[in-house]
SEMI-193179 format. One record per residue (C-alpha): x, y, z. Coordinates in Angstrom, 1 decimal. Layout:
BEGIN
rec u=X&v=Y&w=Z
...
//
This chain:
BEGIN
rec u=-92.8&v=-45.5&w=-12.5
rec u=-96.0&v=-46.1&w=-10.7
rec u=-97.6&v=-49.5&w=-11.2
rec u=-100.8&v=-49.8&w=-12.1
rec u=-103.4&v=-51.1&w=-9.3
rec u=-104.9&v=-54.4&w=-9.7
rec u=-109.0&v=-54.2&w=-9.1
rec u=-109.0&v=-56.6&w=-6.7
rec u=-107.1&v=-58.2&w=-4.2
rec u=-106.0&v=-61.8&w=-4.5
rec u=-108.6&v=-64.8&w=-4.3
rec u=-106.7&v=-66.3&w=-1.6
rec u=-106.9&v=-63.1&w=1.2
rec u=-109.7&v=-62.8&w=3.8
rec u=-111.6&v=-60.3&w=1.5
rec u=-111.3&v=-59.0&w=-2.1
rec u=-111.2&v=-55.2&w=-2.3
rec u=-112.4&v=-54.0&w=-5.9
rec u=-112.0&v=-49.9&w=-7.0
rec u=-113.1&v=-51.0&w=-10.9
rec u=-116.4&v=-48.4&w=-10.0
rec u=-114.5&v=-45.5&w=-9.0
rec u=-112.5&v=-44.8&w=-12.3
rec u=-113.5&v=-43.5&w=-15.2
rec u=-113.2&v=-46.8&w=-16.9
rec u=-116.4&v=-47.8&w=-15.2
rec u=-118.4&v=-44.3&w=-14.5
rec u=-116.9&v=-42.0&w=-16.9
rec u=-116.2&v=-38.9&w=-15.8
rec u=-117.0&v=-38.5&w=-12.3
rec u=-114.4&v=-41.4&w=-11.3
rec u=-110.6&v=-41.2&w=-11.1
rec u=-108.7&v=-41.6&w=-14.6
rec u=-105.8&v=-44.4&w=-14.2
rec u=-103.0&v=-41.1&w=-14.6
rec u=-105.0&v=-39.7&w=-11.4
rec u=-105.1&v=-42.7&w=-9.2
rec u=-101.4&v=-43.4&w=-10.3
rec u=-100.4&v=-39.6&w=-8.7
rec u=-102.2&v=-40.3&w=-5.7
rec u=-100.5&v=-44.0&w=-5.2
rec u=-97.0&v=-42.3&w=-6.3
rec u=-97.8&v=-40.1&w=-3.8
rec u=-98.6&v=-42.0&w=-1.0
rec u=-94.9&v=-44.4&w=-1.5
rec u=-93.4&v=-42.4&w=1.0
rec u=-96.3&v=-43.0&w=3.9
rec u=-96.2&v=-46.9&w=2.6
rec u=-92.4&v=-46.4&w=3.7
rec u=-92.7&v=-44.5&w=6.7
rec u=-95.4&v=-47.0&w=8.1
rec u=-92.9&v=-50.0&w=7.3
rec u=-90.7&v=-48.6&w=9.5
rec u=-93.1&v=-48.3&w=11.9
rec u=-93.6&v=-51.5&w=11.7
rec u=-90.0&v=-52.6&w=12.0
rec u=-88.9&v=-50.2&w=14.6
rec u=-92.3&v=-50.9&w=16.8
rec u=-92.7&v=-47.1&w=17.0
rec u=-96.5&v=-47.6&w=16.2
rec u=-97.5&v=-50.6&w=17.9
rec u=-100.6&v=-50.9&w=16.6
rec u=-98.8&v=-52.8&w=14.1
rec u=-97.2&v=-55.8&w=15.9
rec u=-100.3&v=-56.1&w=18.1
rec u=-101.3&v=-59.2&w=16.3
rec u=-98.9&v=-60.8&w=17.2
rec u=-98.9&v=-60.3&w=20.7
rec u=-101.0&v=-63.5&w=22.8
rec u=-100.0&v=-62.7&w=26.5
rec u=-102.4&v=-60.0&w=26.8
rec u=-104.7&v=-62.6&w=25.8
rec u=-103.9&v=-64.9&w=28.2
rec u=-104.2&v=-62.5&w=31.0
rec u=-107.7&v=-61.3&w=29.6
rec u=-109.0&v=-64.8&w=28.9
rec u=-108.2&v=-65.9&w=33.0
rec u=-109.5&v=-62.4&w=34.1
rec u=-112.6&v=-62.6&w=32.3
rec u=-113.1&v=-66.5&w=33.9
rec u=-112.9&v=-65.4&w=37.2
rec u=-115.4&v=-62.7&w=36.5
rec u=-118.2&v=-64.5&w=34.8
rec u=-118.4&v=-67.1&w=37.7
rec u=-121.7&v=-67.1&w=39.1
rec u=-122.8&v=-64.8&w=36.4
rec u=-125.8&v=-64.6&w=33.8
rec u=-124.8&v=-61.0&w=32.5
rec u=-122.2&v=-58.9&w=31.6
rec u=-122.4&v=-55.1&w=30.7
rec u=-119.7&v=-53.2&w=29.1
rec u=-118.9&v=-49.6&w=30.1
rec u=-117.4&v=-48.0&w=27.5
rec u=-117.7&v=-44.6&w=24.6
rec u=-116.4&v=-43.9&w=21.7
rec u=-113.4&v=-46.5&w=20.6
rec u=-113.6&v=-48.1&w=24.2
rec u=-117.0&v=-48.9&w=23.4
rec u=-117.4&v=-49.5&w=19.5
rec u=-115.0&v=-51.9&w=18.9
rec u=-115.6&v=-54.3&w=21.5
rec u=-119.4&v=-54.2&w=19.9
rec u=-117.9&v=-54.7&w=16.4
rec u=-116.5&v=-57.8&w=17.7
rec u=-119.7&v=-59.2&w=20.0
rec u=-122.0&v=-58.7&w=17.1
rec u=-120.3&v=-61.1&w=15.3
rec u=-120.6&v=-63.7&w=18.4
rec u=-124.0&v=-65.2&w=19.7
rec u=-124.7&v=-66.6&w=16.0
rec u=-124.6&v=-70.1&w=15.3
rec u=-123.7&v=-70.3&w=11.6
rec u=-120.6&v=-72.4&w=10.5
rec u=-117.2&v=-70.8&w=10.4
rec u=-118.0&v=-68.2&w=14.0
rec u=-116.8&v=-70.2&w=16.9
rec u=-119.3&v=-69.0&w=18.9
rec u=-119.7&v=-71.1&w=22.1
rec u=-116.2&v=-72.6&w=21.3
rec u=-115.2&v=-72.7&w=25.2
rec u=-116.8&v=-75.2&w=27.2
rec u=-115.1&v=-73.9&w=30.6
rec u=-116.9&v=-70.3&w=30.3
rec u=-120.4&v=-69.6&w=31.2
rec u=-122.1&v=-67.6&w=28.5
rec u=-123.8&v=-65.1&w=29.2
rec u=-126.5&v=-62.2&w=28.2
rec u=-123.9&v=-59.0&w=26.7
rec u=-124.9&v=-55.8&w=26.9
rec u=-123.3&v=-52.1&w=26.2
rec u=-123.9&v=-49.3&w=27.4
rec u=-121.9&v=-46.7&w=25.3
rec u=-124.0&v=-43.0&w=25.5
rec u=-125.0&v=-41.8&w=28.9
rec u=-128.8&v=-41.2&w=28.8
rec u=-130.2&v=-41.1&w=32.5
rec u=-133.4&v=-43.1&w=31.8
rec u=-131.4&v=-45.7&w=29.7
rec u=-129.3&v=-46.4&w=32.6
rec u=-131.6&v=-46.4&w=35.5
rec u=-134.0&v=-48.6&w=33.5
rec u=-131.1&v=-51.1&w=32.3
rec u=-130.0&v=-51.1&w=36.1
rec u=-133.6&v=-51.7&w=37.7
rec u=-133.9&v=-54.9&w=35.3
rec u=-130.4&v=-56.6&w=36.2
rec u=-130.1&v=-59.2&w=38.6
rec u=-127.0&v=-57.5&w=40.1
rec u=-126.4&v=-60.4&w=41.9
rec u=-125.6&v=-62.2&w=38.8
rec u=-124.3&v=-59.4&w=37.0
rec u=-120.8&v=-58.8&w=35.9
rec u=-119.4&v=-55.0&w=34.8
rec u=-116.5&v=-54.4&w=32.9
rec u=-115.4&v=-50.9&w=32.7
rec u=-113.0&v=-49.3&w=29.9
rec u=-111.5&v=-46.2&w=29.9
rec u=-107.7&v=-45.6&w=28.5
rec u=-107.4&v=-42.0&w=30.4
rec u=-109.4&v=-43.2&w=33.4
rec u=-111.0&v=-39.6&w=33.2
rec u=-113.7&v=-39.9&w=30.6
rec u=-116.6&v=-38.8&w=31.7
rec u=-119.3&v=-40.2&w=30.5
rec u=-117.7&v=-43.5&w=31.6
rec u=-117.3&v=-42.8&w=35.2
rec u=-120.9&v=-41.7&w=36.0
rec u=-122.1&v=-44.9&w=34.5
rec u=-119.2&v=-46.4&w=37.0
rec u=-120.6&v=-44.2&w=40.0
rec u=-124.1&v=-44.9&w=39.6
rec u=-124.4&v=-48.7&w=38.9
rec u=-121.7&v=-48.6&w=41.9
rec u=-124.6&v=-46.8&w=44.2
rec u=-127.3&v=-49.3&w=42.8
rec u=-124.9&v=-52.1&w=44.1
rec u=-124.9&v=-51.3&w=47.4
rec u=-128.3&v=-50.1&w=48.1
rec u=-128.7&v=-54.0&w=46.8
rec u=-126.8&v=-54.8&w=49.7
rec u=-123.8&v=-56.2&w=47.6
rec u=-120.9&v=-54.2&w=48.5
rec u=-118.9&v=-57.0&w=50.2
rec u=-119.3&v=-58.6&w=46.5
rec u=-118.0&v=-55.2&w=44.4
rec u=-114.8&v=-57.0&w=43.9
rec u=-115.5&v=-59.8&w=42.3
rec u=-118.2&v=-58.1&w=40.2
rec u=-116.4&v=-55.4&w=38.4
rec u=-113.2&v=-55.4&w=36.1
rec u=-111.6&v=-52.2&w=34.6
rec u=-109.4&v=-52.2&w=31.7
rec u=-107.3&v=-48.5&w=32.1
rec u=-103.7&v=-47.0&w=31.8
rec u=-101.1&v=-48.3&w=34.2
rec u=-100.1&v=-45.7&w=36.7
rec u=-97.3&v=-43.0&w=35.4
rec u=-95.8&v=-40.3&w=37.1
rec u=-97.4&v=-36.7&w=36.8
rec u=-100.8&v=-38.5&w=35.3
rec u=-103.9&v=-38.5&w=36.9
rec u=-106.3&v=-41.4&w=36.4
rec u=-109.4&v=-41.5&w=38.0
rec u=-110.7&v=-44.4&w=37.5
rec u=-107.6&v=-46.5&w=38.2
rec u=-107.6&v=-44.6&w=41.9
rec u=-111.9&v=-44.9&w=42.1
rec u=-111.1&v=-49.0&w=41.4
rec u=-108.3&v=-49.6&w=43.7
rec u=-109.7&v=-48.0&w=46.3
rec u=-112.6&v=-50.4&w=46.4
rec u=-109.9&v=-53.7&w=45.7
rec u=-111.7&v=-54.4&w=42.1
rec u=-109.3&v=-55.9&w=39.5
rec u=-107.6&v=-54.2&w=36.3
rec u=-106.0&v=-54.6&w=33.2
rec u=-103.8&v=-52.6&w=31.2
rec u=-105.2&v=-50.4&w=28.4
rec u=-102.0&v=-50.5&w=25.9
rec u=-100.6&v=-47.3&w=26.2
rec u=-99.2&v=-47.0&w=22.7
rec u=-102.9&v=-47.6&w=21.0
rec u=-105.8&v=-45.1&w=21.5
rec u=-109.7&v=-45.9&w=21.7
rec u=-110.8&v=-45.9&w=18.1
rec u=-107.9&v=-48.2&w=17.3
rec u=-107.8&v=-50.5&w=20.3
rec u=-110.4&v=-52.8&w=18.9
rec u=-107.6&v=-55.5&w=18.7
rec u=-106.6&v=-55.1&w=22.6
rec u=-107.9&v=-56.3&w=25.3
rec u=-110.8&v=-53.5&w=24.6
rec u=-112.0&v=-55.4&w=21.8
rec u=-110.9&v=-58.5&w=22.8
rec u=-112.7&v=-59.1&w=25.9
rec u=-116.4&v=-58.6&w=24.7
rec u=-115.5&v=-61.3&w=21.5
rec u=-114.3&v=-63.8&w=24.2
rec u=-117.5&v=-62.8&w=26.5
rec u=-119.8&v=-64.0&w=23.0
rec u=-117.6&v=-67.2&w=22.0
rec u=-114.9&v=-65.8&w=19.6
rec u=-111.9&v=-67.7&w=18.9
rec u=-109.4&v=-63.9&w=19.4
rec u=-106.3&v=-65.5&w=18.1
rec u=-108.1&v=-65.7&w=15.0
rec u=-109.3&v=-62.4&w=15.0
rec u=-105.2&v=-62.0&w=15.1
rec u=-104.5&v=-63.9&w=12.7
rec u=-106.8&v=-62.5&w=10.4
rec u=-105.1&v=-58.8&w=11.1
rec u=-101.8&v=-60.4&w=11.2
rec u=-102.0&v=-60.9&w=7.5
rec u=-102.4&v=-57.3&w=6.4
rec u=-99.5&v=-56.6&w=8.1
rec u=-98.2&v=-59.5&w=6.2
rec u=-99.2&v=-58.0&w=3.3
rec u=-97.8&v=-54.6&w=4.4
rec u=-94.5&v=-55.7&w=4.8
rec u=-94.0&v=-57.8&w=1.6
rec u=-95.8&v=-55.1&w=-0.3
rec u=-93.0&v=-53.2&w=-2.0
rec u=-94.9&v=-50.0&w=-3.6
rec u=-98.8&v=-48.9&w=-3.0
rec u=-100.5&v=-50.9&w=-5.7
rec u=-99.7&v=-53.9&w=-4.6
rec u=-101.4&v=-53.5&w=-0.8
rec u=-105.3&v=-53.0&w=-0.6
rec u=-105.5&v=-50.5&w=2.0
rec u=-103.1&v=-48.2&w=0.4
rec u=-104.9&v=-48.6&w=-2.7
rec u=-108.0&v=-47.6&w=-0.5
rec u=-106.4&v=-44.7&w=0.9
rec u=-105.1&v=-43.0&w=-2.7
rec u=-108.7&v=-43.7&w=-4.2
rec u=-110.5&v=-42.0&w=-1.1
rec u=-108.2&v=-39.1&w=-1.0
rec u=-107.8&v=-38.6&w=-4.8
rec u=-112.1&v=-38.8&w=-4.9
rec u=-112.4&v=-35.9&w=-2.4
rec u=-109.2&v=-34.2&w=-4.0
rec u=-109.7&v=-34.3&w=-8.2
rec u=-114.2&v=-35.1&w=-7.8
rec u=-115.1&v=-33.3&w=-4.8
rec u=-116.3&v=-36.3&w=-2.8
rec u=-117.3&v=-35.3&w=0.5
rec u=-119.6&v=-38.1&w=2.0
rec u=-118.1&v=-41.6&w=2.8
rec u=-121.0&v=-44.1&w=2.8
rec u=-120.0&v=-47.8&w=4.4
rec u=-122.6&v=-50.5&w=3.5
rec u=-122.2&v=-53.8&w=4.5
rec u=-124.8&v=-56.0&w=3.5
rec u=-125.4&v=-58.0&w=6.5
rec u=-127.2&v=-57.4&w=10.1
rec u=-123.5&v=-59.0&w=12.0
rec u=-121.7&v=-55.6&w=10.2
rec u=-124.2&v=-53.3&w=11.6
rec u=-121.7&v=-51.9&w=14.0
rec u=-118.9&v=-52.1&w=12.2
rec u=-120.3&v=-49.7&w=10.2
rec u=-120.2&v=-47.5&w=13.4
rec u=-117.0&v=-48.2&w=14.4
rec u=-115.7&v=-47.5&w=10.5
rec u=-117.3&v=-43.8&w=11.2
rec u=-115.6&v=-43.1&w=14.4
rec u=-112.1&v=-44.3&w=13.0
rec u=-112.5&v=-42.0&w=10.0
rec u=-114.0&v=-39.0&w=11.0
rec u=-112.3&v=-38.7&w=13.8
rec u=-108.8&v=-39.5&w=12.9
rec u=-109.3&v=-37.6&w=9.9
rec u=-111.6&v=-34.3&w=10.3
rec u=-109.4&v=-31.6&w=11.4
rec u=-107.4&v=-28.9&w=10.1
rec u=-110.4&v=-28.5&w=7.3
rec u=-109.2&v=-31.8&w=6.0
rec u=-111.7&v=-34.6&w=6.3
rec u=-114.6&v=-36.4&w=4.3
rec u=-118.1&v=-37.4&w=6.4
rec u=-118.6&v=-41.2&w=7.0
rec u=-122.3&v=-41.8&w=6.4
rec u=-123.3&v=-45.8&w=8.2
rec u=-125.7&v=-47.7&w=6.4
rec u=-126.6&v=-50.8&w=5.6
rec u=-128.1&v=-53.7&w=3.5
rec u=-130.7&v=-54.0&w=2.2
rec u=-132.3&v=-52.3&w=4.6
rec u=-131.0&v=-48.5&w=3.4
rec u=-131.8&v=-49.3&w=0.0
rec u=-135.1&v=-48.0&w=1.2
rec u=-134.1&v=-44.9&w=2.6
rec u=-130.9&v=-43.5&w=2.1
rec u=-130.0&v=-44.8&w=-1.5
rec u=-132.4&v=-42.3&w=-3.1
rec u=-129.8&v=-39.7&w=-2.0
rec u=-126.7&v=-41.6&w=-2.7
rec u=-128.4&v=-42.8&w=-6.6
rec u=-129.8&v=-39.0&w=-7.4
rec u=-128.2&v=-36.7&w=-4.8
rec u=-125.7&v=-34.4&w=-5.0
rec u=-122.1&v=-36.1&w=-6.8
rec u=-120.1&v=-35.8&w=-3.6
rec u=-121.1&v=-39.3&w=-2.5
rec u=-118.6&v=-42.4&w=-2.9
rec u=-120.2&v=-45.9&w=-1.3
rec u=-118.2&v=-48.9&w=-0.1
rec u=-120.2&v=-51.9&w=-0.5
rec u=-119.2&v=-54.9&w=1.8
rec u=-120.9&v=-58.1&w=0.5
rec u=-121.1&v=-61.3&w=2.0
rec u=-121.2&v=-64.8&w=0.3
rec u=-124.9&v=-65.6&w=1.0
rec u=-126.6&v=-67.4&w=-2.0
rec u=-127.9&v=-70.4&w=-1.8
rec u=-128.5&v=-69.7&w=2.3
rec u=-131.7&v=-69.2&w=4.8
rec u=-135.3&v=-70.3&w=3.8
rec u=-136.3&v=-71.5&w=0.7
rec u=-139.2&v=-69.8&w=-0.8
rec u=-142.2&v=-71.2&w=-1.7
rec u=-143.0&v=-70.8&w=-5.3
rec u=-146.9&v=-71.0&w=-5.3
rec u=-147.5&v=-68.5&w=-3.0
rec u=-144.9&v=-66.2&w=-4.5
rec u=-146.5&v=-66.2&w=-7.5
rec u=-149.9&v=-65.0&w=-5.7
rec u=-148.0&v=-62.4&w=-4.1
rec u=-147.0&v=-61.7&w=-7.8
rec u=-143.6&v=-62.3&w=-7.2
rec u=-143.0&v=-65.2&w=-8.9
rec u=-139.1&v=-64.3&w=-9.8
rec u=-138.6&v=-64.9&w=-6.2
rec u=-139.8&v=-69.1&w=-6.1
rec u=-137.1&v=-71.2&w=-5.1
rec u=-134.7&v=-69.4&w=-4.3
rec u=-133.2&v=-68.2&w=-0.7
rec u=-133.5&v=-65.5&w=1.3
rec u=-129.6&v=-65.4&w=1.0
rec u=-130.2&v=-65.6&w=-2.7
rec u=-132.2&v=-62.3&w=-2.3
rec u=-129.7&v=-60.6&w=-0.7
rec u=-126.7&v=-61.8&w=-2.9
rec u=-128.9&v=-60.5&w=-6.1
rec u=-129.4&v=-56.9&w=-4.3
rec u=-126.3&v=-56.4&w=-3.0
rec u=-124.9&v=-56.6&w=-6.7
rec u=-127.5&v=-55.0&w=-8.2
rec u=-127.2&v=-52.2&w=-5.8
rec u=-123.5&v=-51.8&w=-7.2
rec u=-124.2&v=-52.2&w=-10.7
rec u=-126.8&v=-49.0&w=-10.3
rec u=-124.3&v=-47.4&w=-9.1
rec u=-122.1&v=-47.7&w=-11.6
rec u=-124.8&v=-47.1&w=-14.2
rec u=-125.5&v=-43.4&w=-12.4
rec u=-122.1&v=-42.5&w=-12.6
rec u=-121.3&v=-42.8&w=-8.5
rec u=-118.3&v=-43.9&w=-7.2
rec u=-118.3&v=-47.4&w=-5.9
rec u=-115.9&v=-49.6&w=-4.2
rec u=-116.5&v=-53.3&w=-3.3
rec u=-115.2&v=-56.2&w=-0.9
rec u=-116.3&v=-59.9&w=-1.2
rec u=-116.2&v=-61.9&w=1.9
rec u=-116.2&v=-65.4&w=1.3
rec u=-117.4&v=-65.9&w=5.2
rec u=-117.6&v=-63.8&w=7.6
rec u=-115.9&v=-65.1&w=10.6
rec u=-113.1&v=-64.2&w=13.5
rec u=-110.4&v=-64.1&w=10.3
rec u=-112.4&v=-62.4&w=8.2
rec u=-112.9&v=-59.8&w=10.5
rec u=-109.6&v=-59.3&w=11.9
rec u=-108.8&v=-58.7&w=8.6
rec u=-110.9&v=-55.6&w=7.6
rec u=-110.5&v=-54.0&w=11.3
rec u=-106.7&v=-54.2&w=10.7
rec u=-107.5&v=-53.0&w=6.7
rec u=-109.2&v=-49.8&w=7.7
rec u=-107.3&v=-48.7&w=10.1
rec u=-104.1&v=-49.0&w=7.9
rec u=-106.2&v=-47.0&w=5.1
rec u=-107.3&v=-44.3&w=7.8
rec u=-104.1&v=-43.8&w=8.7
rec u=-102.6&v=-43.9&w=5.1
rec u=-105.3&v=-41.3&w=4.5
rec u=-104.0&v=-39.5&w=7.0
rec u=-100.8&v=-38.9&w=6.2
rec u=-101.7&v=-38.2&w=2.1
rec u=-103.4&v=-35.2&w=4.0
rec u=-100.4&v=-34.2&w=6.1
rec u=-102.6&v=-34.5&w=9.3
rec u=-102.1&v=-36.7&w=12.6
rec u=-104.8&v=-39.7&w=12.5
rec u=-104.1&v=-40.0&w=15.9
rec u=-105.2&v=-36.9&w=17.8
rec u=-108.6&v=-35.3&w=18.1
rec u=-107.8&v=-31.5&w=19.8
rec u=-111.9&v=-30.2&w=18.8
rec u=-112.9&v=-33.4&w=21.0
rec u=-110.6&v=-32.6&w=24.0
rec u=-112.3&v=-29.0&w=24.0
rec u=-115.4&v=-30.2&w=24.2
rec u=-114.1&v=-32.4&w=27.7
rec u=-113.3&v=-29.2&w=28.8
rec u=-115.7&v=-27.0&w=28.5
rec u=-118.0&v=-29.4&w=29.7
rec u=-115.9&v=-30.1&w=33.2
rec u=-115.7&v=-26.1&w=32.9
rec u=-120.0&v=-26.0&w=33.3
rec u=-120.5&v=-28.8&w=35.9
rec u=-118.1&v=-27.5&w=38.1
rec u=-119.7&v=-24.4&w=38.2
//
């Protein structure tokens, strides 16, 4: 018998995942009855089971990666021996070798209580920058402003043959040395790649060793989109201030979760996984929105895209992730997700923020004839919108889904990287796919090697 799904999860985890606005309970007909959800949970015991294994055997090891610290180790003295000297650092890096790692950074360089930014007096900090899509005028411009004396690259890429990745690589190498700085390239550039395998070609490994610049191992058994807890996410949060082992910690106790959890109800992202599924399945969802309201989730709402579409568009199969965010998209896109078509399910993430920022002055909000707003915080502003927005929601009969964050810090947000990529790939498997591969993608590489060789 399949037991019933508590709304929420407990008070004490990270977050508190709530699917109360996506049954018919709370919107009437357009969200899942509790007999529906219950199939869809019943039916995903078996991946719950399957993944435990995973878990206990290590065959996925994206699932004991948190509790790994010697990769750490390794990263945190590779990245001190590149930042001496330095005032800048720019990531190179698409796709999951690129969004995570700016996940994690945007998090960093924020001096609010509970982010440990700065927490590392023996590191220099410096200015971060990414450089993810290859645009020739972006790059030449970004390059002409650097100090390149004082600037450190770090390069990412798991097959060493994207290529997107290695022009960036090739040209800022060129820039170097018309600056006269070749005799430096090794102390200036660091690449994070596949080790060396038989019968494997990696370009980038052989471009970096031929010029003596340092590497470290991209984990072989954990692809782009779902390396943001590697040394590919990892690196950019230490280059901002972030205390990593907590980001680990945070992830560490999903898996927790996952392993004590003994059928679906009782573990959030499964939970998420049978209500996504089951929306697109018994409602004809097709659009995935994620809408955290805060600027620090911005690109997680990015990376959330990637991990979903990706992992999960092929073979027909698949629902569109849609970013947003709050409240900024509350004046643009929430007209269509309010009053467009009923194939729209949001995910609100909302962070604790009453009572925080500027107090506002209640004379001249009354002139502005907005006297409802004297008093109170900007934080209290955004707390009252980002409920509102889901009690609309619900009014319109839209699919909603919640999490409360208490605080948004390293745990926190170990915590809902680790979340969603266990829902992804619980998603995955409901819809007897591979999350893991992307063949339409590798075409594309193809084809385009095809037309620049000719």
């Amino acid at each position: 018998m399949t037991q019933s799904p508590s709304p929420a999860s407990p008070s004490s985890a990270p977050y508190r995942q709530s699917i109360a606005g996506c049954l018919s309970g709370a919107i009437g007909a357009h969200g899942l009855s509790e007999s529906e959800l219950g199939r869809w949970l019943e039916k995903s015991a078996p991946a719950l089971h399957d993944l435990k294994a995973d878990y206990a055997s290590g065959r996925l090891p994206l699932l004991k990666i948190a509790e790994e610290t010697a990769d750490i180790d390794e990263a945190d003295a590779a990245l001190t021996r590149l930042l001496e000297g330095a005032n800048a650092i720019v990531f190179f890096g698409t796709g999951g070798s690129g969004l995570g790692g700016q996940t994690l950074a945007q998090l960093g360089g924020w001096n609010l209580p509970g982010v440990s930014c700065c927490s590392d007096a023996r590191r220099p900090r410096p200015r971060t920058r990414f450089y993810d899509n290859l645009d020739p005028l972006t790059l030449s411009a970004g390059l002409g402003r650097l100090d390149l004396a004082k600037t450190r690259f770090v390069v990412t890429s798991k097959s060493g043959g994207t290529t997107e990745t290695l022009t960036q690589l090739l040209a800022t190498l060129s820039a170097v040395k018309d600056a006269g700085l070749e005799s430096q390239i090794p102390k200036m550039f660091l690449g994070i790649t596949e080790p060396d395998a038989p019968g494997k070609t990696n370009g980038l490994r052989a471009l970096l060793a031929s010029l003596g610049i340092p590497m470290l191992a991209h984990h072989t058994g954990i692809g782009g989109r779902f390396s943001c807890l590697t040394n590919v996410g990892l690196m950019p949060a230490m280059a901002r201030g972030l205390d990593v082992r907590k980001i680990r910690a945070g992830a560490r106790e999903v898996i927790d979760s996952l392993v004590s959890s003994s059928f679906p109800a009782a573990f959030a992202p499964a939970i998420g996984a049978a209500t996504a599924v089951g929306l697109s399945k018994e409602r004809g969802i097709r659009t995935l929105v994620m809408m955290p309201y805060n600027d620090r989730l911005g690109r997680f709402s990015e990376w959330y895209v990637q991990l979903w579409a990706e992992s999960l568009g092929k073979g027909g199969e698949g629902t569109t992730p849609v970013p947003a965010l709050g409240p900024l998209d509350q004046h643009s896109q929430l007209q269509l997700f309010m009053d467009g078509p009923r194939e729209i399910a949001v995910t609100l993430v909302r962070v604790a923020s009453a009572g925080e920022g500027p107090v506002l002055d209640a004379e001249m909000a009354n002139i502005a004839g907005q006297g409802f707003l004297g008093g109170k915080t900007i934080g209290d502003v955004v707390d009252a919108q980002a409920h509102a927005i889901a009690e609309a929601l619900t009014q319109a009969g839209r699919p909603v889904r919640t999490f409360d964050l208490a605080t948004l810090d390293e745990r926190t947000m170990g915590a809902l990287l680790m979340h969603f990529m266990i829902e992804t790939i619980l998603a995955g498997r409901l819809l007897e796919l591979d999350p893991f591969d992307q063949p339409a993608v590798e075409l594309a590489k193809t084809l385009t090697r095809e037309r620049l060789a000719r």
